[in-house]
N, C-alpha and C positions, 0 to 999 in steps of 0.2 A: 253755800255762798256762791252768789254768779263769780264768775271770772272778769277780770278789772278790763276795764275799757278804756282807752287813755284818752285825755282830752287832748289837744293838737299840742304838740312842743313838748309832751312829756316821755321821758325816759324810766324806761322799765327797773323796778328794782328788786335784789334777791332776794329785802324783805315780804317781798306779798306774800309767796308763800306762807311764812309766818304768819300772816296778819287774816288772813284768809282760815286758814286752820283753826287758827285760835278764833278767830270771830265764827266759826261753826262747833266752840268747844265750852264758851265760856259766854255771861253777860257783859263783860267788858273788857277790850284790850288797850293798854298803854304802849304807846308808840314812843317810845325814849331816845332821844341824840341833840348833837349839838346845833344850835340856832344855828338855819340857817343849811342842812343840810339835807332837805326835802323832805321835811317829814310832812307837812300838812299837804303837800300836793300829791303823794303817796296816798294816804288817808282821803283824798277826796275823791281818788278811784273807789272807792269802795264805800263810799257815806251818802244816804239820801236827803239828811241834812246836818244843816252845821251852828255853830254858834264859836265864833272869834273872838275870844276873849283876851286880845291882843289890842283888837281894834279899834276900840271908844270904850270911855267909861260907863258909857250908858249900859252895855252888857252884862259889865259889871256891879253894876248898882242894881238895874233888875234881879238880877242872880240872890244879891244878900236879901231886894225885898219877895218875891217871890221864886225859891230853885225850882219850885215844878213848873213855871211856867217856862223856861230854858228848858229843863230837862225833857217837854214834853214836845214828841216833832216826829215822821219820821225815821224808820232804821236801818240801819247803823246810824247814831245823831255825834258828828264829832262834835268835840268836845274840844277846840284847839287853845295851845298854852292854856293849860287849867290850873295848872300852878299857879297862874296871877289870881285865879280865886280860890285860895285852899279849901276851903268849906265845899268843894263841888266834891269833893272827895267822898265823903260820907254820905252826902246826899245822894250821888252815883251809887255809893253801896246799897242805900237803904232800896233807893229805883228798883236797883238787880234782883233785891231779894221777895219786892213786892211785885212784880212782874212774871220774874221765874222763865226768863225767855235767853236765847241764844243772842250774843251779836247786836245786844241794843245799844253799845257806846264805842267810840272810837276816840280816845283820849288823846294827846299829843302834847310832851312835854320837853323843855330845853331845859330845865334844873332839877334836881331831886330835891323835893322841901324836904324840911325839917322832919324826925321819926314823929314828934307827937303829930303831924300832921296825918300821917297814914298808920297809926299805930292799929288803926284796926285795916288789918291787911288787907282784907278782901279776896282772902283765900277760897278758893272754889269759884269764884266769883269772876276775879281778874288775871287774865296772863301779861303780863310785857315781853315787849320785844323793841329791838335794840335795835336801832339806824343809826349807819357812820355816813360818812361824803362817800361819794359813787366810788367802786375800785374801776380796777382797771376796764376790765369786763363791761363793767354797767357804761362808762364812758367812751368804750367803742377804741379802747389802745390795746387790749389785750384778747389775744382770738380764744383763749379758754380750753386749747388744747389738752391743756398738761393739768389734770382734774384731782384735787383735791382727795374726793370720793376714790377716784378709781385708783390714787395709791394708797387711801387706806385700804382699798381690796388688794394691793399688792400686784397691782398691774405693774406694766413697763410704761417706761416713759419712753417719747419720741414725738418731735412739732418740727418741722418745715422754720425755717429762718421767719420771723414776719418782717413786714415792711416798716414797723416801728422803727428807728435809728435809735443809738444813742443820745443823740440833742434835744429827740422826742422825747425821751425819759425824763430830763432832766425839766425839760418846760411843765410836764406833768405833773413831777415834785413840788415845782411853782405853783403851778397854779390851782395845785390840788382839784380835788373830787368833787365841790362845789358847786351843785346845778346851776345856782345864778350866775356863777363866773365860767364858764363850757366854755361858752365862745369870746371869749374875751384876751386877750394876748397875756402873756404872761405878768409884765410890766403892769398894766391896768388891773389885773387881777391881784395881785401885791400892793397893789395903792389900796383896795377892797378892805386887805386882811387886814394890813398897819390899822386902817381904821375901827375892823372888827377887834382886835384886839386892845386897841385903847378902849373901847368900848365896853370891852370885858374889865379893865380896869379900874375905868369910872365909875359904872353903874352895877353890872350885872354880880359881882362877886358879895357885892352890898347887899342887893336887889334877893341871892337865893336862900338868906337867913334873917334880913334886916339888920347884919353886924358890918357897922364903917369900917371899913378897911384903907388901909394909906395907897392910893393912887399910885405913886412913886413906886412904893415897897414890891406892888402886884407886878407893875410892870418889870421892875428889876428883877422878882423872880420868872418872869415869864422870860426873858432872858437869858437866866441861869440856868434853864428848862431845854432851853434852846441850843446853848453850847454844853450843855451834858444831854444831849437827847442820846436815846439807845443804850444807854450808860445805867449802871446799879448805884450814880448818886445818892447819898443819901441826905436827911437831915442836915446833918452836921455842915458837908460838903457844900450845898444849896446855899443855907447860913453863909457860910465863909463867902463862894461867889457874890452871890445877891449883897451883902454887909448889912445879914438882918441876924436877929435871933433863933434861933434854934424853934423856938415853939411858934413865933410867927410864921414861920416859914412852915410849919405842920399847917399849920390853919388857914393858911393862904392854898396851901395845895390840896387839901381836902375839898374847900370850895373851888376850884378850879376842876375835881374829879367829877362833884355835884351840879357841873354845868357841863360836865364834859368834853373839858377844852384839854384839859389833860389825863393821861392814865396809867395803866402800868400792865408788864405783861409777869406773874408770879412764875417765882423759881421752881424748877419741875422738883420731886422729889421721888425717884425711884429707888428704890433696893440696888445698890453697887456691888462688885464682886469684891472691890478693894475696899481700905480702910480710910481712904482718903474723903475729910470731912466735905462734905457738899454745903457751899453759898448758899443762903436764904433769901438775898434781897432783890425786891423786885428789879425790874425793865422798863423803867421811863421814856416815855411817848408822848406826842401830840394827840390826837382823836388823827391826824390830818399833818401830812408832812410839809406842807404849802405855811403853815402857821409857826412851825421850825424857822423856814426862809424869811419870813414878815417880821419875824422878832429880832433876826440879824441884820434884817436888809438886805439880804443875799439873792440877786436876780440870777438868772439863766447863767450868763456868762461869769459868776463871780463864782459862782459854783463847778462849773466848767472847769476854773482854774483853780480849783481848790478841793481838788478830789477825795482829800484823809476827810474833810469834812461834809464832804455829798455822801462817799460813801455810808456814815449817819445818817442822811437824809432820806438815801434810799432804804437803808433795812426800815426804817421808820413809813414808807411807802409800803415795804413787804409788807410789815408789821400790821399795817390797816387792810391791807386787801387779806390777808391770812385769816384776820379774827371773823371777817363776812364769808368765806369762801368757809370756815369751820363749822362756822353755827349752821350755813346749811346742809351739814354733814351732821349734827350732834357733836362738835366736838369742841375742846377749848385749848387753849394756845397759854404755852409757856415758854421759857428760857432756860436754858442750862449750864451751869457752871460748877466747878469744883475748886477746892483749893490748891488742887495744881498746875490749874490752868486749863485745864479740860473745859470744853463750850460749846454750845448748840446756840446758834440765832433764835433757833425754834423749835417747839415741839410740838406739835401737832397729836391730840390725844382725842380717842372716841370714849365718851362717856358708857357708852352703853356695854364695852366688853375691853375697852383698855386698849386698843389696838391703837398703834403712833408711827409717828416718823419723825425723822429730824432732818433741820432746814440749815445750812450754813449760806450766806447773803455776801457774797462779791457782785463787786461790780465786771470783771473778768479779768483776762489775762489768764494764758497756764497755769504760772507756776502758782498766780493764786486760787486756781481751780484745783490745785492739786495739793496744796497744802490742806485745803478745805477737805476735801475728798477725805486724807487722814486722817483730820480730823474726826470727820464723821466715824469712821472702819474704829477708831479707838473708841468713842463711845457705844460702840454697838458691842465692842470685848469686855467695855468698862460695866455696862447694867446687867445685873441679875435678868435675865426676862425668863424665870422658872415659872414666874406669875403672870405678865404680862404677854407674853412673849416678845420672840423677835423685831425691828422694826420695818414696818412693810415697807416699808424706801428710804432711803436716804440720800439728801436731795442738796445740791449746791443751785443756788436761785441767783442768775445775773441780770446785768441789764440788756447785756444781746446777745444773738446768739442763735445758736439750733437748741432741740431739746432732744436729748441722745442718754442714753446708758453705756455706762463706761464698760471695760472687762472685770474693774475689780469693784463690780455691782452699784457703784454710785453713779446717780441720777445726775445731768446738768440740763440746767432747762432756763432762758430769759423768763423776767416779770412778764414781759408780754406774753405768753403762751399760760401762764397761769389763772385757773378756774377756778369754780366751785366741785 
């Protein structure tokens, strides 16, 4: 597969790699994340042509009266929101298997329909891969010092202060990852969301099953999502905030995962030295920390002055640039709790041979870098790692700052210095 060539105004993303591999691996790859977070102008770097099935009915009605005349163009032929015609599904598979070629589709989806709709999976067939909103890195706030990769090699850590400030961070948080809103002030980029998320409300949560859903009820839990972000909320808890029922509020948040507006980071489960029963429930998240802020109305400055709850905001910013800095490692992201109180922001794990680290998330100050620190030293006494082993770093992640190695082996390093 040639290597991407950007068209003017576009910013580079860590999915290509991804999208590249797999389109030299397989007949088709799906490009999965939230409207709105560059997935079709990603996918245009790399497609000779296209069919927008966003953009007029008429694509759409072609498509039910003849698929192969869409399907035929062209390759890589993306295929953008195909979800709005489920049936391309199958017909995509049936293309792949009567072709037998590498790299002939490029999908692009902002919902996950229904299973009968992909029940024939299109295994061997198709790979996905997963777009969030730019991290830091891709948006040009963070210099990528402090790599991912190289402390799962068990390097040291060590970055040079950057130029990022504090008040940068926080406008960040704002105005999140969002390629359409880059250049746009904080303020104005929050006017965006409020409407992106009514939007989610009215239409799109209807729109990813065909099941009405109450308006009111979506938004109120989106809300409830929002003052328990970074939080093992559960059911129940959502219920009681929101003043919905228990099982709406499962089904409200399901399709809210199925558009990818919200998500969750699962509880890590290693082997302990103690007896001390280990939490099972997830890590509630945005896709996107800017969307936390839109659902409270919490600009720059409200945030500024309300630190217990930025700092939410930001592990919710770690939290996003963590899950794309992993995946280009191989690896996937959890939390850690126990019933004693014992916690990790993060863990960090490679698939391939188990090797991890763990992330605690201030915003700074000593003595909360040093309680974190402790934190950390206890959970490295608290896991069995006869299996896993050791953890190759363990990492306190602020908002500013140098990135240094302590004497008693914990990592501190700013969001900004953080890679892939």
């Amino acid at each position: 597969m040639t290597s991407v060539a950007p068209t003017p105004g576009y910013r580079h993303r860590l999915a290509e790699a991804s999208i590249a591999s797999s389109l030299d691996a397989v007949g088709a790859v799906v490009v999965e994340g939230p409207r709105a977070c560059g997935k079709t102008w990603t996918a245009r770097q790399f497609a000779a042509s296209e069919v927008l099935f966003d953009g007029s009915d008429e694509q759409r009605l072609a498509f039910a009266v003849d698929p192969s005349r869409i399907l035929d163009g062209p390759t890589p032929r993306l295929l953008d929101e195909w979800h709005l015609v489920p049936t391309t599904w199958n017909a995509m598979r049936r293309a792949c298997d009567d072709r037998r070629d590498k790299g002939i589709f490029l999908l692009t989806g902002s919902a996950v329909p229904p299973d009968d709709i992909t029940r024939h999976s299109g295994a061997g067939r198709v790979r996905r891969v997963r777009m969030r909103t730019m991290t830091l890195v891709e948006s040009g706030h963070s210099t990528g010092e402090v790599s991912i990769a190289s402390m799962l090699r068990g390097e040291p850590v060590s970055a040079a202060k950057p130029a990022v400030a504090f008040e940068d961070v926080v406008e960040c948080a704002v105005r999140g990852g969002w390629p359409g809103l880059a250049d746009l002030s904080p303020t104005a980029a929050q006017d965006n969301l409020s409407a992106y998320l009514d939007e989610i409300a009215r239409t799109d949560v209807a729109r990813v099953d065909e099941v009405r859903r109450d308006r009111a009820g979506v938004s109120a839990l989106i809300r409830s999502l929002a003052r328990n972000v970074a939080s093992e909320a559960g059911y129940s808890t959502l219920a009681d905030d929101a003043d919905l029922d228990r099982a709406t509020v499962k089904a409200y948040l399901e399709a809210l995962e199925r558009l990818f507006v919200a998500e969750h980071a699962p509880a890590w489960q290693p082997r302990l030295m103690s007896r001390v029963p280990l939490r099972q429930a997830p890590k509630r998240f945005f896709v996107d920390p800017s969307l936390a802020a839109a659902a409270l109305e919490s600009g720059v400055e409200r945030l500024r002055s309300e630190l217990n709850y930025f700092g939410l905001v930001f592990e919710n910013l770690v939290m996003r640039d963590l899950q794309v800095y992993a995946d280009a490692s191989g690896a996937g992201v959890h939390h850690y709790r126990d019933k004693s109180g014992l916690e990790a922001d993060a863990i960090v794990q490679r698939r391939s041979d188990g090797a991890w680290l763990a992330i605690e998330t201030k915003l700074g100050g000593i003595e909360a870098i040093d309680r974190a620190a402790e934190s950390l030293l206890r959970l490295q006494r608290t896991v069995d790692t006869s299996r896993i082993g050791p953890p190759t770093q363990l990492l306190v992640l602020t908002s500013t700052g140098y990135g240094y190695q302590r004497p008693d082996g914990v990592a501190v390093a700013p969001i900004t210095t953080l890679g892939p």
